[in-house]
C-alpha positions, 0 to 999 in steps of 0.5 A, a space after each residue: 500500500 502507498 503511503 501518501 495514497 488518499 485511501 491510506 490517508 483515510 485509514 490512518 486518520 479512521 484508525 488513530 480516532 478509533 486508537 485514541 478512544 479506545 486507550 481513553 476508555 481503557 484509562 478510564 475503565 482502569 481507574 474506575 476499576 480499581 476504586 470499585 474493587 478496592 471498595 468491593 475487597 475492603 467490604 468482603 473483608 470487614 464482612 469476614 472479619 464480622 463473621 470471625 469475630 462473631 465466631 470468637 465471640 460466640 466461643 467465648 460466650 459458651 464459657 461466659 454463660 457458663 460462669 454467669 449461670 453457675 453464679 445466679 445459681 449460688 447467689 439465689 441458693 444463698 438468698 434462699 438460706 442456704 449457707 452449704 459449702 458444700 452445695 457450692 463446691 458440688 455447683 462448681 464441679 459440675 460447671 467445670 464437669 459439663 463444659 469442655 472448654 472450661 479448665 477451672 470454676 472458682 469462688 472467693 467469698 467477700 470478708 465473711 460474706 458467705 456464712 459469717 464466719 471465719 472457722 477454717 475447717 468449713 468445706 472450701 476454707 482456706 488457711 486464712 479461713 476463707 471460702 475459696 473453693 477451686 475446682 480445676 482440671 489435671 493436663 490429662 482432664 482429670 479434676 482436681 480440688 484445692 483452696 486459694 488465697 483471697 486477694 482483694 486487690 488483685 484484678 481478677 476480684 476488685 474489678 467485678 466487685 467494684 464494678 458490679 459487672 462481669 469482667 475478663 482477664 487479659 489472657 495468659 499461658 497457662 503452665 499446667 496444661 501448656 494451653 492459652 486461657 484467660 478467666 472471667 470474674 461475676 460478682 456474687 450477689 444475695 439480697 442486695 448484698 456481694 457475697 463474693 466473685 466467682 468464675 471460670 478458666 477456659 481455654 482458648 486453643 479452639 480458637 487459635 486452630 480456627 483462626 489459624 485454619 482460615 485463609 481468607 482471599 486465597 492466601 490470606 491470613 487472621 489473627 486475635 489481639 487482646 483489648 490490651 493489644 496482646 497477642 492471641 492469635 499470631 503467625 509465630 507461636 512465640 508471639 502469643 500473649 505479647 504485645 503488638 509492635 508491628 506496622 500500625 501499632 497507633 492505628 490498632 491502639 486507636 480501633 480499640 479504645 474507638 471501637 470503629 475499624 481500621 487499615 494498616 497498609 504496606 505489611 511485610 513491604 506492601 504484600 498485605 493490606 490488614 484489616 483492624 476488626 474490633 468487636 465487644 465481647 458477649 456480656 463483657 466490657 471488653 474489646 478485642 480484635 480481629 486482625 485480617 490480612 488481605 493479600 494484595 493480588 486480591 486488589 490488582 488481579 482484578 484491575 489487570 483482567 478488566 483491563 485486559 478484557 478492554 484491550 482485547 475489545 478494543 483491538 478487535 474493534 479497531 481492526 474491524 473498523 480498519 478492516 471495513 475502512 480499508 474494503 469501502 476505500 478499494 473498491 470506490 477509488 483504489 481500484 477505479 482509478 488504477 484502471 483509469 491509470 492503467 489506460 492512460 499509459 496504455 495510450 502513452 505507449 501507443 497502444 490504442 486498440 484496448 478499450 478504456 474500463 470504466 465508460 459504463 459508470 455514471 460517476 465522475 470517473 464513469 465521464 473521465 473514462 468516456 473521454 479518455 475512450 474518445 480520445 482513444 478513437 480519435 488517436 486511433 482515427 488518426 489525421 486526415 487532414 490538417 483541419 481535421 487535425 485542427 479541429 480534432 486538436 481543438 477537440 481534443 482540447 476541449 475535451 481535455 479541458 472538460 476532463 481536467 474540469 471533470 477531474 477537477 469536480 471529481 477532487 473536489 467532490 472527493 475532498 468534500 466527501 473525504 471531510 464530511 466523512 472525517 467530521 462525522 467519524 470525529 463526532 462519533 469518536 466523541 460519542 455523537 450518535 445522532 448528527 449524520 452526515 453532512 452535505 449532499 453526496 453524489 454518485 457511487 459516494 450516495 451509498 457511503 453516506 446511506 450506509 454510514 446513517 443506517 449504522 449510525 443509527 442501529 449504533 444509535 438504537 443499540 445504545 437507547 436499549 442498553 440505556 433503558 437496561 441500565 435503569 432498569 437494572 439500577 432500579 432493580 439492584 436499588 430496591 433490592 439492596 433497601 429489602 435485604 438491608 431491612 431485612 439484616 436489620 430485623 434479622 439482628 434484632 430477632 437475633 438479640 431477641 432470641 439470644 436474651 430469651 436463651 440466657 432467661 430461659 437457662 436462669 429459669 430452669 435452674 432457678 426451676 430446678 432448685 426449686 423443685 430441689 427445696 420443695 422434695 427437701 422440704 417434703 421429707 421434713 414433713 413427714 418427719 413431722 409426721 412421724 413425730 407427732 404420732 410417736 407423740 400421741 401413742 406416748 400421751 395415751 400411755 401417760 393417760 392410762 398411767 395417771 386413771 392407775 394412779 387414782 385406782 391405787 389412790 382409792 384402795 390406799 384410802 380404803 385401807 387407810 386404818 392398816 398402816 403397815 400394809 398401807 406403808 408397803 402398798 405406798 411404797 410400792 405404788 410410789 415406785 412404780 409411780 416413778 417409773 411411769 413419771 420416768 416414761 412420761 419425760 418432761 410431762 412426768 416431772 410433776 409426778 416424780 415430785 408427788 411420787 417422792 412426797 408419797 414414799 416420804 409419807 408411808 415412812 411416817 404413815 404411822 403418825 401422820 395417818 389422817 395427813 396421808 389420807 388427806 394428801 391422797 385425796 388432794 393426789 386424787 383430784 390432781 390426778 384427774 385434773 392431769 388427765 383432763 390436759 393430757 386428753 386436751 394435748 392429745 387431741 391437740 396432737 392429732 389435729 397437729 398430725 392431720 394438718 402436717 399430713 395435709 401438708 405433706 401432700 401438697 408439699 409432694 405435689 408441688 415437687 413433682 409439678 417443679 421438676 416437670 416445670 423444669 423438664 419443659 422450661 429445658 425443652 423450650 431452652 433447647 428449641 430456642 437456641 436452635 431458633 437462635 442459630 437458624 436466625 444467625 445462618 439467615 442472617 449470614 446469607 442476608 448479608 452475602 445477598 446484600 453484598 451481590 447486590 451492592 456489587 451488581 449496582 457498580 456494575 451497572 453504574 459503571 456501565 451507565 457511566 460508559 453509555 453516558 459517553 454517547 449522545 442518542 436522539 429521542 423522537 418525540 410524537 408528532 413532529 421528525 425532529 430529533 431531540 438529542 440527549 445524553 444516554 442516562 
């Protein structure tokens, strides 16, 4: 190809336009794409960094219901008068029995709080005298018991007991079990009044392997820092427990103490970006945070694939353009003229029979060929005579005037086309979808211009739907995006619902069950009541039949009065066993025991005191009758006693079994609950996953508005041709 040809010229200005537009729009789909994925990156990994940290949070809320739950049990037990050590120290064992993740229970009673009293050899007492009980588990799991001393001062007591609320240790190594632990402290309360603090060491070696397990961004990592900005879960073991001093130390200080997150840029020379995720712990006043390291090919694979996907497009399209330029060029003007050249030479070298091509076209070079055909006749002719000549000179003038006249016209109309066809590709390139070409073309070139609108404005229609697409996906993505974000939101709320109803349910239940455990206590004390109180009414009846003997012996001692011997030995006798029956008869006999002494003294001085001993008798008699009269009113006193208490019984018994089914069902309910409560968090997971989609198809589709915006397209209005032009929305 010549490449000073017009048809050469015309390719090159056609294709450094289509050049030019195409390495703008990669430029500007480079730019764009990369804020949108940095944004789309950064979100997906605070979202991940959430779900770690709800993960950690829940983890360490099965230890931190344990511990409050065991402490509402104390404190409710010793409000309800209980003062067993015992009981508490069983209540701790079982906590640290039932909980895998928890290595220690423990108590530590305020100054005399738990019984007022400092003896030393009370179960759970320490050589101080405190109540210090301290259930933990052996390397090999197994439990062990043993006492501690009461510090006051020390963190893990004065914080809950000042404070009121629950609290949390910084986390240590423990060295008997070689694992990461830390501890939580709740004050134990009875009647208004603190008691004490316990609670509970767990470990957090779940912990480390999840975090340690998870490679977010395909090659990413995660890790836990401390609220004290301690090390909890790190790349290097010898890491654990110390503080962080790495890039962004001011930055991690600044997320916690705010509670917002944060970026620390350039890790380990820019090959990760962290994200600071800091998070409250469930029922704590304490923060910690996840620390999410997001590769940074999660930021420039993205951008380089976008782009690469632009320049492929771009060059396909230039080519085709080239391509299509190139074809429209050859065969209206390369070839045509080639031939007209081809003739002429054909004439300047004498030869004169071949015809000229190109005489049946009705083009300007259609009457240029024509007339180089005549001229071919008339050299051909020859000249007959010198006017001939002259005149075919003349002729021939002419014609060659009209021909560069023609030719003329010709460059002229050309040039004409050549410009408005180089206007109109230049407003294309401008996004000009709506003026057509300009002027009037003629001849072979009135093709050109018709084909050139009729792409202009299928290019046109094209954008108008791509338009209209873009606002309806807009639109769509929008009321989409609003539904999901109410929907987390009240998905969140039920979530804290259900949680709160979880933690209720669990204090009842075992508030239900120590219940049901007073009522069967209490039950047993009844009937031992009971038992009582009939052994006392078999022991009334006895000193009733005792006392009517003692007025029968009373009337044959005074029937024999005038033997006084005989009535010696028969008071003697009768005192004696008046004695034994007053023995049998305990406290109720002691009166008797006094009388029996008197009657004894008598019958030795019945010789000279006859009538006083008759009178006695007599003043016995009476008396006796009248102890008859209160032992049979205390016996029916007794019995009425022993009805009430089996009454009592029964319903007592009632009571406990109706407590203990309460529990059994509060317990199913607690169950279902909970399993409400993880159904609600997965749907609240998979909301926020679909809200996320959906943010990123609106970018998408922003993105794309923005590039068709590029165009200007044309609106016809009803009734009237005129275009109304507009900016793609």
């Amino acid at each position: 190809m010549n490449l000073k040809s017009l048809s050469a010229k015309l390719l090159f200005f056609a294709g450094g336009t289509v050049a030019t537009i195409v390495v703008a729009a990669v430029a500007f789909s480079a730019i764009e794409t990369k804020s949108r994925v940095e944004a789309s990156v950064n979100d997906e990994a605070r979202a991940e960094a959430r779900n770690v940290a709800a993960s950690v949070s829940a983890e360490i809320g099965l230890a931190v219901a344990a511990g409050r739950s065991m402490i509402a049990m104390i404190g409710a037990g010793h409000e309800a008068g209980n003062r067993d050590g015992a009981a508490v120290i069983a209540e701790l064992k079982a906590v640290a029995t039932s909980n895998d993740g928890v290595f220690g229970a423990w108590m530590a009673e305020a100054p005399k709080g738990f019984d007022g009293t400092a003896a030393k050899d009370r179960p759970g007492a320490n050589g101080a005298g405190v109540f210090t009980p301290y259930w933990t588990k052996s390397p090999d799991g197994k439990l062990e018991f043993s006492t501690f001393d009461a510090k006051y001062d020390a963190p893990w007591y004065a914080l809950a007991a000042t404070s009121g609320k629950a609290a949390i240790t910084e986390p240590y190594m423990a060295s008997e079990v070689k694992v990461l632990m830390s501890s939580t402290a709740f004050p134990v309360r009875s009647g208004g009044r603190l008691i004490g603090v316990g609670g509970v060491d767990f470990s957090l070696d779940g912990l480390t392997k999840m975090l340690n397990g998870l490679t977010p961004f395909e090659g990413g990592r995660a890790y836990l820092v401390s609220g004290g900005g301690n090390w909890l879960v790190a790349g290097d073991g010898g890491q654990l427990t110390k503080p962080y001093d790495e890039t962004g130390t001011d930055a991690l200080k600044a997320a916690l103490a705010s509670g917002e997150p944060a970026v620390i840029s350039a890790i380990e020379d820019g090959a990760y970006e962290r994200i600071v995720y800091p998070f409250t712990l469930p029922g704590l006043d304490t923060r910690w945070a996840v620390l999410l390291d997001v590769p940074s090919a999660a930021f420039t694979t993205p951008v380089y694939a976008e782009v690469s996907k632009f320049l492929i497009v771009g060059g396909i399209l230039l080519l085709a353009v080239l391509g299509a330029m190139m074809l429209a060029t050859r065969q209206v003007i390369t070839r045509p003229l080639a031939r007209l050249s081809a003739a002429v030479e054909r004439l300047a070298g004498g030869n004169y029979d071949s015809p000229v091509a190109g005489t049946d076209r009705k083009d300007e070079l259609g009457a240029f060929a024509g007339a180089l055909e005549g001229f071919r006749h008339q050299l051909k002719s020859g000249v007959a005579a010198e006017l001939a000549a002259d005149n075919e000179r003349s002729k021939a003038e002419r014609l060659r005037e009209e021909g560069e006249s023609e030719r003329r016209r010709t460059g002229e109309t050309q040039a004409r086309v050549v410009a408005s066809l180089g206007e109109g590709l230049a407003r294309l390139a401008a996004g000009d979808l709506v003026t057509p070409l300009e002027g009037e073309f003629d001849g072979p070139y009135r093709k050109l211009k018709a084909d050139y609108d009729a792409a202009l404005d299928r290019l046109r229609s094209t954008m108008q739907s791509v338009s209209q697409s873009v606002a309806s996906i807009e639109t769509g993505t929008q009321e989409i995006g609003a539904a999901t974000q109410d929907m987390t939101h009240r998905l969140e709320g039920q979530a804290a619902s259900i949680e709160q109803s979880v933690a209720a349910l669990g204090e009842i239940t075992g508030q239900v069950g120590e219940n049901a455990d007073f009522a069967a206590a209490a039950a047993g004390t009844v009937r031992s009541a009971r038992e009582d109180a009939e052994r006392a009414d078999l022991i009334v009846r006895q000193v009733i039949e005792a006392m009517r003997n003692i007025a029968g012996s009373s009337e044959k001692i005074e029937a024999i009065i005038s033997v006084i011997n005989e009535i010696s030995f028969q008071t003697n006798l009768l005192a004696l066993n008046a004695g034994v029956e007053a023995a049998r008869a305990g406290e109720a006999g002691k009166g008797f025991a006094v009388v029996a002494r008197e009657v004894r003294e008598l019958s030795q001085r019945s010789s000279a005191a006859a009538e006083e001993i008759k009178t006695l008798i007599a003043d016995s008699a009476s008396n006796v009758e009248k102890g008859v009269s209160y032992v049979d009113n205390a016996a029916e006193a007794l019995r009425r006693i022993a009805a009430k208490v089996l009454d009592i019984d029964g319903k007592v018994e009632r009571i406990a079994l109706g407590s203990k089914s309460q529990a059994t069902g509060i317990g199913e309910v607690n169950v279902a609950v909970g399993q409400m409560d993880q159904m609600t968090q997965q749907n609240a997971a998979m909301i926020e996953e679909t809200n996320a989609a959906t943010q990123e198809l609106t970018i998408q589709a922003d993105a794309l508005k923005r590039l068709v915006g590029y165009f200007t397209i044309a609106i016809r209005t009803s009734g009237t041709s005129a275009p109304v032009t507009r900016r793609a929305a």
